[in-house]
C-alpha positions as CSV (number, residue, x, y, z in Angstrom):
1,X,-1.0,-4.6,22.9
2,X,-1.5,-1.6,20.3
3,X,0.8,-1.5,17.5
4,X,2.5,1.4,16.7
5,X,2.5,3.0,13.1
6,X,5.2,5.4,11.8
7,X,3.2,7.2,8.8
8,X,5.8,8.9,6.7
9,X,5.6,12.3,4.8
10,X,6.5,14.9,2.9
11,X,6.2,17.7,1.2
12,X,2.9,16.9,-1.6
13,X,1.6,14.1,0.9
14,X,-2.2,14.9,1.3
15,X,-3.9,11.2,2.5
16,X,-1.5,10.9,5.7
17,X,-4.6,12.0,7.8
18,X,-7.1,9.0,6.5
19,X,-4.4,6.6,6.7
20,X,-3.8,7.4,10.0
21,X,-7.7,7.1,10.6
22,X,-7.5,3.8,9.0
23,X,-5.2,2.4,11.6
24,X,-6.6,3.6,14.3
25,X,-9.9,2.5,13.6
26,X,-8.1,-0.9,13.6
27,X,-6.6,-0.3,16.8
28,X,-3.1,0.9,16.0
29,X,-1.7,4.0,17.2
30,X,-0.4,5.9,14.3
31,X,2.3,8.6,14.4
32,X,3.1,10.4,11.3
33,X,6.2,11.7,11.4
34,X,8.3,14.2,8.5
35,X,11.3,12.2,6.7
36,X,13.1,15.1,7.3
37,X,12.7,13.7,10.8
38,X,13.4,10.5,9.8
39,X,16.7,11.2,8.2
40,X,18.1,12.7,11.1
41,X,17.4,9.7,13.5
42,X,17.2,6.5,11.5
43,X,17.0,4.6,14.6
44,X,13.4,5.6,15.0
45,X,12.1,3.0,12.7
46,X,13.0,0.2,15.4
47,X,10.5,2.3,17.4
48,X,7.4,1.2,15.2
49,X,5.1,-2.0,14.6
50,X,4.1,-0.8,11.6
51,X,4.9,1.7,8.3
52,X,2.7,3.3,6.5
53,X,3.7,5.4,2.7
54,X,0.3,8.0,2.4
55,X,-1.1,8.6,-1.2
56,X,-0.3,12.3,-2.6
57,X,1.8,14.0,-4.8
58,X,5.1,13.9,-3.5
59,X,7.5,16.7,-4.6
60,X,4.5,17.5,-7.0
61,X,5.4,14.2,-8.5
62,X,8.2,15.8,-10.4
63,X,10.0,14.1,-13.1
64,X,7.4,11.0,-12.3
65,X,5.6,10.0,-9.8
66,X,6.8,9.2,-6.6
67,X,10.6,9.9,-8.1
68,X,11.9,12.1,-5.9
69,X,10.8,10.6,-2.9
70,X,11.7,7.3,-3.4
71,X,15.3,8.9,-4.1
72,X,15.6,10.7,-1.0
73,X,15.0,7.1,0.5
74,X,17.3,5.6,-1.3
75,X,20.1,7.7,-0.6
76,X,19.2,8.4,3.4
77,X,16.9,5.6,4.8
78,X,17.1,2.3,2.1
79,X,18.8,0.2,4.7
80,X,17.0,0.8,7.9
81,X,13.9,-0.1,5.5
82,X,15.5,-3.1,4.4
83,X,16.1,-4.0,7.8
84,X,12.9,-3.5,8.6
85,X,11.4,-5.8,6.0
86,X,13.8,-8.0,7.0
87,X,12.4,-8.1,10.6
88,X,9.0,-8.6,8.9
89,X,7.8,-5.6,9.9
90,X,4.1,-5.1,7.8
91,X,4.1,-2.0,5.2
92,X,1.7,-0.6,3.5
93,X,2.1,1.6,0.4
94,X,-0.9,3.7,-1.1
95,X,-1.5,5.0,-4.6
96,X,1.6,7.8,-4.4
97,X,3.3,5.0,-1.7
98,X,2.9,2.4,-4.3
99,X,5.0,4.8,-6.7
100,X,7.3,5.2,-3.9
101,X,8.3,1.5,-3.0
102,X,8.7,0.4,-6.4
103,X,11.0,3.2,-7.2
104,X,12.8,2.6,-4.2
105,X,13.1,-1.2,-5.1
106,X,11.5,-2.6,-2.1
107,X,8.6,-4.1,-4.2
108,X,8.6,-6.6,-5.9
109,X,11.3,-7.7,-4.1
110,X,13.6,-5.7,-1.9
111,X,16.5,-8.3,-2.4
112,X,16.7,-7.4,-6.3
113,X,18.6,-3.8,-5.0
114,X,17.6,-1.9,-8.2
115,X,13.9,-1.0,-9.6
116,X,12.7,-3.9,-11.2
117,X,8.6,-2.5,-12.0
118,X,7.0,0.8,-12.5
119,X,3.7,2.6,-12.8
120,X,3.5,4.9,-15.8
121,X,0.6,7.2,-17.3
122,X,-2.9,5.3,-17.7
123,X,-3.5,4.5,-20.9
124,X,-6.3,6.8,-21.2
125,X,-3.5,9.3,-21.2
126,X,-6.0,11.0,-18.2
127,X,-6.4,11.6,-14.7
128,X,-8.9,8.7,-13.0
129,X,-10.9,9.0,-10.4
130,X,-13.5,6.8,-9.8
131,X,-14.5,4.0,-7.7
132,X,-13.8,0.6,-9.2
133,X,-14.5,-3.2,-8.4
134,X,-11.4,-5.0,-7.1
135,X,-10.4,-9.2,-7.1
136,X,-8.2,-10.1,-4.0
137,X,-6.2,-13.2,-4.9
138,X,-7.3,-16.0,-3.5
139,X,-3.2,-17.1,-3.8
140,X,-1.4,-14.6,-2.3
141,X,1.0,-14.7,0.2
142,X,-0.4,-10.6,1.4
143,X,-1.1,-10.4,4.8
144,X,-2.9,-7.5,4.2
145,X,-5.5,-9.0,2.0
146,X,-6.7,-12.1,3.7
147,X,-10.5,-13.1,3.8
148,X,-11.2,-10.4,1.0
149,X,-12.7,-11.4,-2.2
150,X,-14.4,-9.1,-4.7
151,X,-15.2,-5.7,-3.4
152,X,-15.1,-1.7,-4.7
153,X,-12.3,1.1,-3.4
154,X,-11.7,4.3,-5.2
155,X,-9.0,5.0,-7.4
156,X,-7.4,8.4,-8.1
157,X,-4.7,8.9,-10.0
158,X,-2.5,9.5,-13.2
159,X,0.4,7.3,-13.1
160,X,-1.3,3.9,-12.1
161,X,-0.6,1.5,-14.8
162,X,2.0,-1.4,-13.3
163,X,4.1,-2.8,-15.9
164,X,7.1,-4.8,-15.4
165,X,9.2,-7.3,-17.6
166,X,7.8,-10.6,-18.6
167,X,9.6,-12.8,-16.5
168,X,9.1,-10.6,-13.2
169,X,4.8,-10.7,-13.9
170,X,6.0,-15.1,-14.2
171,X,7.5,-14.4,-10.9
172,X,4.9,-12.2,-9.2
173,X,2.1,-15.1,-10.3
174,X,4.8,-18.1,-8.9
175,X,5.4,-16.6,-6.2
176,X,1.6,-15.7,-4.7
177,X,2.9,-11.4,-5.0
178,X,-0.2,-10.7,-7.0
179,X,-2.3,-9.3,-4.0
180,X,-5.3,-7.0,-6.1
181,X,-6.2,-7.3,-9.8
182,X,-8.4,-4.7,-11.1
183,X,-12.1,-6.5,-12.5
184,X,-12.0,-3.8,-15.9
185,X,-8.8,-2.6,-15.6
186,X,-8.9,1.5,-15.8
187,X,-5.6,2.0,-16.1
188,X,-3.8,-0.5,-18.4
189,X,-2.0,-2.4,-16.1
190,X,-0.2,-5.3,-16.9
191,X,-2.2,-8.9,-15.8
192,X,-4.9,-6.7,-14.5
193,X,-2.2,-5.7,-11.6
194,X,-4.0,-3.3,-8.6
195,X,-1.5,-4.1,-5.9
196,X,1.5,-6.5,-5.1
197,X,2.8,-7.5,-2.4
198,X,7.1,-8.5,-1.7
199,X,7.8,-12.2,-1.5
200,X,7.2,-12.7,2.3
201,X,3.7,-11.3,1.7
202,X,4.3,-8.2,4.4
203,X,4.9,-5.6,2.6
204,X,2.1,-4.6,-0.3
205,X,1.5,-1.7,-2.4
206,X,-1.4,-1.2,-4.0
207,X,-3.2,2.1,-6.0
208,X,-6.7,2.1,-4.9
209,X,-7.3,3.6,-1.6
210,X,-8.3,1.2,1.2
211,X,-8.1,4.1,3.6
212,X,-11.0,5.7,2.0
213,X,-13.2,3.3,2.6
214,X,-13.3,2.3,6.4
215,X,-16.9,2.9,6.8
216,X,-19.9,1.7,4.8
217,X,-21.4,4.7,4.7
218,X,-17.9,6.0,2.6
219,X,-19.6,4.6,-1.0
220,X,-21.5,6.5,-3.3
221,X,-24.3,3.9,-3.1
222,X,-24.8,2.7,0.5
223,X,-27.9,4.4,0.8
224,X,-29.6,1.8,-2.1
225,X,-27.3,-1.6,-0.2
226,X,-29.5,-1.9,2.2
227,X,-28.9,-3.0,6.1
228,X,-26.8,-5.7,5.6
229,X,-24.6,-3.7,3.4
230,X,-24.6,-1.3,6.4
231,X,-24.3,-3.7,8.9
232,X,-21.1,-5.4,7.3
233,X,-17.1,-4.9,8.2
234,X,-16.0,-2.3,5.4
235,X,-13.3,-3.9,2.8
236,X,-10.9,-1.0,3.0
237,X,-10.6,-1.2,7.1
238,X,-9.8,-5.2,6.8
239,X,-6.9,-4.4,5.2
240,X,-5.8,-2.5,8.4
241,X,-7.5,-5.1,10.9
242,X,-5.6,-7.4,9.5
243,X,-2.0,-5.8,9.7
244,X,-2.7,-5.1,13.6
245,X,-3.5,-8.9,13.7
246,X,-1.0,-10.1,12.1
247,X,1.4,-7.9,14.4
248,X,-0.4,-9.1,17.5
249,X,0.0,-12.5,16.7
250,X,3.8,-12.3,16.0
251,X,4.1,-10.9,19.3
252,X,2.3,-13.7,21.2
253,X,4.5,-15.8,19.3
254,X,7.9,-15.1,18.5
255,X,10.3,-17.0,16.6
């Protein structure tokens, strides 16, 4: 069985092709399809496996990043989305797609109905772009994230720092939604937060860029790692791997 992957964009969206790379490395078949499209047949979500939010600068991340997207969702496509969390239906969003799901309220938690996080200007007050070392959580419920430990993605972006009420960070932590943590924290973010996941651990966003590092040879220091380093499974194409498992095994087994 492949899995099929809608990868939705728009105007700004520039990481739809490595995304797209990403799954099919992991043996999904990817289609990336306009929301223009989109909002003019709904119904076409049933069509996919899998959903995939690119990084980029949506609508030139007017007014903040990820804004105006995330609007145009929410007034056009929220419920078949929510549908298809609620058919468990794995998503992935990516640095700008992280913007754009919590915006749109479907992270942390898509039952809430209304924005209940953000990610605002880095505290540097600058544009980051770097590659940084990354903590999965042993604890969380992200399907996404399972068998990863401590490993390096890049990062690139202005508007990264997550921050959220107290007693929804209390909640993320209870709840096993605390998928990434940065290791030094670039950007500010509340409890170390790189990516989170929604409660039924299907549906993560995340800023660093998993899709940019499907390959060994993708970091600035595999030359000096040696063979083994070379010879390994790449931290960034696990994420994907295990989506498409996860999706293969809930079709060999359905409720």
């Amino acid at each position: 069985m492949t899995p099929s992957v809608l990868i939705l964009r728009t105007a700004g969206t520039n990481c739809d092709a490595e995304l797209a790379h990403a799954f099919r490395l992991a043996g999904a078949e990817p289609a990336t399809v306009h929301v223009n499209e989109l909002i003019a047949d709904p119904a076409g979500l049933e069509r996919y496996d899998l959903i995939g939010f690119p990084g980029g600068f949506s609508y030139g991340d007017d007014i903040a990043a990820g804004r105006i997207f995330a609007n145009r969702l929410k007034h056009r496509l929220y419920g078949p989305l929510k549908d298809a969390v609620a058919r468990g239906v794995p998503m992935i969003g990516i640095c700008n797609g992280f913007q754009v799901l919590v915006k749109l309220g479907l992270l942390p938690n898509p039952n809430a109905g209304r924005q209940t996080a953000t990610l605002a200007d880095n505290t540097t007050g600058r544009f980051i772009d770097r590659w940084t070392p990354i903590d999965a959580d042993a604890g969380s419920v992200c399907i996404w994230t399972q068998g990863l430990t401590r490993f390096d993605l890049p990062i690139a972006h202005g508007e990264g720092r997550f921050l959220a009420p107290d007693d929804v960070i209390a909640t993320l932590r209870q709840r096993g939604q605390i998928a990434l943590r940065y290791a030094d924290n670039p950007n500010g973010s509340a409890a170390d937060i790189a990516g989170i996941c929604d409660p039924t651990g299907v549906v993560l966003g995340l800023m660093p860029h998993p899709e940019r590092f499907t390959d060994p040879t993708h970091h600035p220091q595999w030359t000096r790692r040696g063979e083994d380093f070379l010879a390994s499974r790449s931290p960034g194409l696990a994420f994907f791997e295990n989506a498409v498992a996860h999706v293969r095994q809930r079709v060999a087994t359905p409720a």
